[in-house]
C-alpha positions in Angstrom: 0.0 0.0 0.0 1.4 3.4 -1.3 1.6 5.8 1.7 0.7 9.5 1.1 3.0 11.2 -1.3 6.7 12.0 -0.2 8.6 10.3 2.6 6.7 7.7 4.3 5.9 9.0 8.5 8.7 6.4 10.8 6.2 3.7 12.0 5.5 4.6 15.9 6.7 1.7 18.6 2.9 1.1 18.4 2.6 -0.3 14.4 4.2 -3.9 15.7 1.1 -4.2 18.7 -1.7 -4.1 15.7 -1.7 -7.0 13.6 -2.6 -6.6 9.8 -6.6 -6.6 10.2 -6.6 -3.8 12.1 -6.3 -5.8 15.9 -7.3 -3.8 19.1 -4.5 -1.4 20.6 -2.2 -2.2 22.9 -2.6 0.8 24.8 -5.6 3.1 25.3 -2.6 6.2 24.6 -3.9 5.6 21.2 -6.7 7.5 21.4 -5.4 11.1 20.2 -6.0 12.5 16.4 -9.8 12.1 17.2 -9.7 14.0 20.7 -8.2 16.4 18.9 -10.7 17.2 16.1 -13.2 16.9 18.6 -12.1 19.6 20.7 -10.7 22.0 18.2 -14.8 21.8 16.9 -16.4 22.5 20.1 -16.2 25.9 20.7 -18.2 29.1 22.7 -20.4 28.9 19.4 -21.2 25.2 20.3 -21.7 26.2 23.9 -23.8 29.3 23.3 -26.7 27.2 21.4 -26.6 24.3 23.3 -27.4 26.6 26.7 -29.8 28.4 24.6 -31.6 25.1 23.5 -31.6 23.8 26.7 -32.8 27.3 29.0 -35.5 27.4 26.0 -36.7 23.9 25.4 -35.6 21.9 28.5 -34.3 18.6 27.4 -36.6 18.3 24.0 -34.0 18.5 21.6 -31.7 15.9 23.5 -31.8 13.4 20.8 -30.8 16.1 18.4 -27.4 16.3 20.1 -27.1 12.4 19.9 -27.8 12.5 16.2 -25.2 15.5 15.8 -22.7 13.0 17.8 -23.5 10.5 15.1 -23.4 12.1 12.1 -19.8 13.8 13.2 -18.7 10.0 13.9 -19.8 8.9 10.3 -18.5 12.1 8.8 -15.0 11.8 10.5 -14.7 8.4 9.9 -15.3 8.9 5.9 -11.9 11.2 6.1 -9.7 8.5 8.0 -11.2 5.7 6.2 -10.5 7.7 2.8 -7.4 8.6 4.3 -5.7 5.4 5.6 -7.2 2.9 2.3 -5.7 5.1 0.0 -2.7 6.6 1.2 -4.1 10.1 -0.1 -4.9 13.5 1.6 -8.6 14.9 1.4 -7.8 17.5 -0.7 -6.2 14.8 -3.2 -9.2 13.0 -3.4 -11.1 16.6 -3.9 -9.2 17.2 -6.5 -10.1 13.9 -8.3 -13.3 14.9 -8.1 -12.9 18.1 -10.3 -11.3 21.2 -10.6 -14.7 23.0 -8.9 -13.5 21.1 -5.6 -10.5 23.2 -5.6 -11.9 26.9 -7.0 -14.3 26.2 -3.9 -11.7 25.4 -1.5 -8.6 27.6 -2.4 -10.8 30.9 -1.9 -12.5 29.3 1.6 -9.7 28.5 3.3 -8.1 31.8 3.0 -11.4 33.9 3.9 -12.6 31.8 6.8 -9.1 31.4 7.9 -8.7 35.1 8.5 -12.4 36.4 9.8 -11.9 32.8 12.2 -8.9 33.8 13.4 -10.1 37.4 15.2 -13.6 35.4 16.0 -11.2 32.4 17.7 -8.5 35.1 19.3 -11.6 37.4 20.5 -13.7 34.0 22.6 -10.2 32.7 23.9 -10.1 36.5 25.9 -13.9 36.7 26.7 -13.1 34.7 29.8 -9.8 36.5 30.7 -11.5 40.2 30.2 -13.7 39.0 32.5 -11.6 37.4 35.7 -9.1 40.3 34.7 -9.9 43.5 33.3 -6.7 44.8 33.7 -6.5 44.7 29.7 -9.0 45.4 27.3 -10.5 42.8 25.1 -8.8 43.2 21.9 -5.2 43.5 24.2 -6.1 40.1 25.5 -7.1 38.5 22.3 -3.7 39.6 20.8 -2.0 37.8 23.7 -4.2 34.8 23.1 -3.2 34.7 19.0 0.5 34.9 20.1 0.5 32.0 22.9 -1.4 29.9 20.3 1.2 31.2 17.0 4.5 30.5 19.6 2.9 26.8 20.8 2.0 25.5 17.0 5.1 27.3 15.0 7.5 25.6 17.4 6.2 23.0 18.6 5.6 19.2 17.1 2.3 17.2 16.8 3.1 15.3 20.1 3.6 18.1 22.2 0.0 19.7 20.6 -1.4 16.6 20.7 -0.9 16.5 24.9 -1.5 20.1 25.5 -5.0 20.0 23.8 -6.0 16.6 25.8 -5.1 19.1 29.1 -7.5 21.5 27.8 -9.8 18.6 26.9 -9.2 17.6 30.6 -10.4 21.3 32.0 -13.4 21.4 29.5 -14.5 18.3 30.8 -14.1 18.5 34.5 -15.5 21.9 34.7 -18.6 21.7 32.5 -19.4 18.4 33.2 -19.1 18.9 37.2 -21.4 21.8 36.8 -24.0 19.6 35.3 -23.9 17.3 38.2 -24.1 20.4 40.6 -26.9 21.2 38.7 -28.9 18.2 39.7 -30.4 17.0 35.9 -33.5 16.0 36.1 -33.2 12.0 34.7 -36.5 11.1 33.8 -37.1 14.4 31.8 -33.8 13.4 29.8 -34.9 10.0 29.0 -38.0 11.9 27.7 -35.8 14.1 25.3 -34.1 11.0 23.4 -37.6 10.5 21.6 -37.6 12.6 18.3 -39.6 15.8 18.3 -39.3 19.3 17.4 -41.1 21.7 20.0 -42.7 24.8 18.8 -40.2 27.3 17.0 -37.5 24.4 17.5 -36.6 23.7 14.3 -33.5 26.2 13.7 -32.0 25.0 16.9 -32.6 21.3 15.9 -30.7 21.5 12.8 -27.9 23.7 14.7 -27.4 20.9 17.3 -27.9 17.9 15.2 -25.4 19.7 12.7 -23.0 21.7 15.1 -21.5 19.4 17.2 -18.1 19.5 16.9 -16.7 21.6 14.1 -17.0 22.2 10.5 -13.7 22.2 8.2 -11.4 20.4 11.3 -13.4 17.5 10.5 -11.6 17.4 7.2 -7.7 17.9 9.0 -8.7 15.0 11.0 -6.9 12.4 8.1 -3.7 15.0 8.0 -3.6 14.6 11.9 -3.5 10.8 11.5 -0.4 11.1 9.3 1.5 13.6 11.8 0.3 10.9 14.2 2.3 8.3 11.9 -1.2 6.2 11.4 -1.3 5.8 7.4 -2.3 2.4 6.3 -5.1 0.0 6.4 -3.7 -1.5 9.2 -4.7 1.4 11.5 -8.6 1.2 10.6 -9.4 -0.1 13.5 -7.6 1.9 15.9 -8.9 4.9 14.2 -12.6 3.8 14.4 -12.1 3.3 18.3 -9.8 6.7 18.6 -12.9 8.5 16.8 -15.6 7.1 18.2 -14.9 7.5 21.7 -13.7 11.4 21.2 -16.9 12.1 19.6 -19.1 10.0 22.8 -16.8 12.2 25.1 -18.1 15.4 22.6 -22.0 14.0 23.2 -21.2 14.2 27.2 -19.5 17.5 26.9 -22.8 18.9 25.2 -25.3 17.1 27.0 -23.7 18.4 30.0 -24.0 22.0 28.2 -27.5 21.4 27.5 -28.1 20.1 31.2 -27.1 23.1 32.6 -29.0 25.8 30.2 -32.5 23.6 31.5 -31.8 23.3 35.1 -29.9 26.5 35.7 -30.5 29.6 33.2 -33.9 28.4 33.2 -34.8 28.2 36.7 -33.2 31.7 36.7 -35.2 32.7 34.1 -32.5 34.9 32.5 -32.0 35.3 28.7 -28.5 34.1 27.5 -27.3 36.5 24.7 -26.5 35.3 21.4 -22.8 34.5 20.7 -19.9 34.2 22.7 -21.3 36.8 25.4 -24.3 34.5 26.2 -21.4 32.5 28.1 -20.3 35.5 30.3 -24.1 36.2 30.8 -23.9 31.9 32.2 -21.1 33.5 34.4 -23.1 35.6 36.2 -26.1 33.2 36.9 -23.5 30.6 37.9 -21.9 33.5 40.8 -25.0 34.5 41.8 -26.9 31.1 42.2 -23.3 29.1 43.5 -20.8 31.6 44.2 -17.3 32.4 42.8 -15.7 29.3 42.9 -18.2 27.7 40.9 -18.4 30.6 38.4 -14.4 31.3 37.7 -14.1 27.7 37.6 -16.9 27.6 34.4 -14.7 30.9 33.0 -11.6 27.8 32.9 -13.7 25.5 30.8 -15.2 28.3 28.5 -11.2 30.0 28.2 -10.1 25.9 27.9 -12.9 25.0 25.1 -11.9 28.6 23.2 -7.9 28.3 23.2 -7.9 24.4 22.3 -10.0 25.7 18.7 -7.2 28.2 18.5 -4.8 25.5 18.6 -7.0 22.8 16.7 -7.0 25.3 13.8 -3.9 26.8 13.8 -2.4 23.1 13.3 -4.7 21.5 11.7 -6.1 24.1 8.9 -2.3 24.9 8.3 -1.6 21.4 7.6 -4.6 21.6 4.9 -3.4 24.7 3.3 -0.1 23.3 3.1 -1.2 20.0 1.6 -3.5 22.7 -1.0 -1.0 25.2 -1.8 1.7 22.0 -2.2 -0.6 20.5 -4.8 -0.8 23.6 -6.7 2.9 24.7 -6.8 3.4 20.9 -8.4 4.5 19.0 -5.0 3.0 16.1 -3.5 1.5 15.6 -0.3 3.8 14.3 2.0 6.6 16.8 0.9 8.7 18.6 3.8 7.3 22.0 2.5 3.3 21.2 3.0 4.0 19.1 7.0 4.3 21.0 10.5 7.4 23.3 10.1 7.2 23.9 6.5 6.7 26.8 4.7 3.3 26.6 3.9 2.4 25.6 7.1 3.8 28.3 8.4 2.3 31.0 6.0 -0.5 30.0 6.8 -0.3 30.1 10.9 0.8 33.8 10.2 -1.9 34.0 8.0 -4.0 33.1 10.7 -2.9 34.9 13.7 -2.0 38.5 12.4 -3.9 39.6 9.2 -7.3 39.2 11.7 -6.0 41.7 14.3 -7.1 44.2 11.7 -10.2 43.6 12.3 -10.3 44.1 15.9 -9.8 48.1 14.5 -11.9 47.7 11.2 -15.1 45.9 13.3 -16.7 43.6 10.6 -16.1 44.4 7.5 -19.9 43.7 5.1 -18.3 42.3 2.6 -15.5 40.0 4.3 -18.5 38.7 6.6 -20.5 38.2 3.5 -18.5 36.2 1.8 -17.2 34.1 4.9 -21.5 33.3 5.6 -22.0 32.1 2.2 -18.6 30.0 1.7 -18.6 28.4 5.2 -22.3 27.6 4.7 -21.6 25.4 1.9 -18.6 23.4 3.4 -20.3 21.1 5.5 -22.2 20.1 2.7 -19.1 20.2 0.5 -17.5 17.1 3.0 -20.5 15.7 3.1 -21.4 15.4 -0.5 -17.5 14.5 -1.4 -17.2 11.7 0.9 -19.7 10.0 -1.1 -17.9 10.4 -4.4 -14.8 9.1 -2.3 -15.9 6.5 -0.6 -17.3 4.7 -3.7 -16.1 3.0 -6.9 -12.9 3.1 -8.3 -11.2 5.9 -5.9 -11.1 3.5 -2.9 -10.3 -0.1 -2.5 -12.7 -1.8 -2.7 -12.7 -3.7 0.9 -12.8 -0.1 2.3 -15.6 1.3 0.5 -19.1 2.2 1.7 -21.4 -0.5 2.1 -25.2 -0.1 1.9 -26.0 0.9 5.0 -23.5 3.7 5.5 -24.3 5.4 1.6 -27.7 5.8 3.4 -26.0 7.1 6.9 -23.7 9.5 5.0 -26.9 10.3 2.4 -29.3 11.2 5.3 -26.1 13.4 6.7 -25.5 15.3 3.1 -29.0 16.1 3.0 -29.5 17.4 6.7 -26.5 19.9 6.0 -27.9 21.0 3.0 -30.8 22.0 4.1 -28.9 23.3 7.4 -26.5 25.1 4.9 -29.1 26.5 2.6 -30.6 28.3 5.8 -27.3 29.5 6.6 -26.8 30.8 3.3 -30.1 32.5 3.4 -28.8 34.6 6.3 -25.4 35.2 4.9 -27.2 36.7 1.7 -30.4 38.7 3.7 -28.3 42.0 3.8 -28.2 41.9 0.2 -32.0 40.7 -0.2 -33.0 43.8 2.1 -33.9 40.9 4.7 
């Protein structure tokens, strides 16, 4: 089996524990590449709708959150599986599909990459601003864009890898404690697994069932397997597992979310701002209704879930624009110039972290916003729709490829997000339609 293009990764001590048909791990330090995509793609944003979801409709749209765990599972797994059968990147296998895959994709990456780096530097210091105004906002963001440009520019995939299961770590024990302080109310989230959509429930339905967990990460997850030194077949298995279980540790992370926007911001009867602010608004009920400790402790899993997307994407999209701009300047993937520490990579972490610091002077430039609405609204149907080209016929082997049952899982998936997308778009375009 041809490995991605260039130098083959150095197998890890692991490659001798898993036998040729994909055998169970030796060790459960396996797990990484999908903890990682799972954290860069939960974010305030995540956090902001699940609380609203839950202070507005109690647990009703529970089983919309299990769904969005699911579909993020099949999606993710469509980019290993394409990844580790083939040898190939993503973007190779999008540029198989047609030259429209990449005049979609070269202008995205470099518009969402800088309006997302001043959104992901500006919810890192929302919590900081808050525990210390000693600095403005924007002064704090800055300081977060640095720390996350120093820790990806010189540091390796190992080191990122370990630092963003730490943040993991703080996310988890924070936001999840404070949904057991909260007391959930078990029978009523039994209840909210059956299917329904409440009254005026649809928008958040498709937002939870579709926004669990990132949008273009999910595509970095097969260049993160290759940093991890994962690239054949015989790593199918461990990546199923290594995915799987990141994404159930997603599902707790937002069920514990949506716990606490039904028993506490509802009982409080507050109303949760929308965007990152809504989770400084939580702040405050959390102070007044438990006290300091309790709400400086939720600041560390908001600041931990905001700083691990700046690192998520500052590794992760680099790697993608490396592996893009590689392709087009005539090298393969795999070659020193589009992997951590080359100089695509690094372009496009400086892309990332100073460009957007314009805007915390400019405010939001129409246009720039615009056009970052309408192209990230299409991406998510983008992987979705592309994973089925991929995944069947004569681009995969033909052990790997889809079977029945998961054409109609990832069918059902490319359909939800275009109908989630084509709403999205809608919004992106009303200032133009007068709306």
């Amino acid at each position: 089996m041809a490995t991605t293009g260039g130098t083959p990764p150095t197998p890890t001590e692991h490659e001798d524990r898993i036998d040729d048909d994909g055998g169970a791990p030796a060790k459960w330090k396996l797990v990484g590449p999908g903890l990682v995509v799972a954290a860069t793609g939960v974010g305030a944003a995540d956090m902001v709708a699940t609380l609203v979801a839950g202070s507005r409709f109690g647990y009703g749209l529970l089983w919309a959150v299990v769904l969005g765990v699911v579909l993020k599972i099949i999606l993710v797994e469509g980019v290993g599986r394409f990844t580790l059968a083939t040898g190939r990147t993503i973007f190779e296998g999008w540029r198989s599909l047609g030259r429209w895959t990449t005049w979609y994709f070269g202008p995205y990456i470099m518009i969402w990459g800088f309006v997302y780096g001043a959104t992901a530097m500006s919810s890192a210091a929302l919590p900081l601003a808050a525990v210390f105004p000693v600095l403005p906002l924007w002064a704090w963001a800055i300081a977060m864009g640095l720390l996350g440009f120093v820790m990806v520019w010189f540091g390796k995939y190992a080191t990122f890898e370990k630092i963003t299961a730490v943040l993991v770590g703080l996310m988890f024990i924070t936001v999840v404690g404070l949904a057991v302080i909260a007391l959930p109310n078990i029978p009523a989230m039994f209840t909210g697994l059956l299917p329904r959509i409440p009254d005026g429930g649809v928008l958040y339905t498709l937002a939870l069932a579709g926004g669990v967990g990132g949008t273009i990460t999910l595509a970095a997850y097969g260049y993160w397997l290759r940093e991890k030194g994962w690239y054949t077949p015989k790593w199918m298995r461990v990546m199923r597992i290594d995915n799987s279980m990141a994404y159930v540790m997603t599902g707790i992370f937002v069920v514990a979310m949506l716990i606490v926007g039904a028993e506490v911001v509802r009982s409080a009867g507050v109303s949760i701002s929308a965007g990152d602010e809504g989770l400084l608004d939580l702040y405050g009920v959390l102070k007044d209704e438990y006290g300091d400790v309790v709400g400086t402790g939720f600041l560390v899993g908001f600041w931990a879930a905001s700083f691990s997307s700046i690192l998520g994407v500052w590794n992760g999209v680099s790697l993608m624009f490396a592996d893009f701009w590689g392709n087009m300047r005539g090298k393969e993937s795999g070659h020193p110039d589009t992997r951590v520490g080359g100089k695509y990579f690094r372009f496009y972490v400086l892309w990332l972290t100073f460009p957007p610091m314009i805007l915390f002077a400019l405010g939001q430039p129409i246009g720039l916003i615009l056009a970052y609405g309408v192209l990230g609204s299409l991406f998510m149907p983008f992987l979705a729709v592309t994973l089925l080209g991929l995944l069947n016929g004569k681009r995969i082997p033909a052990r790997w490829a889809n079977k029945p049952s998961t054409n109609i899982a990832l069918g059902i998936t490319a359909l939800l997000f275009l109908v989630l997308g084509g709403q999205q778009l809608v919004k992106a375009l009303a200032p133009l339609l007068g709306g």
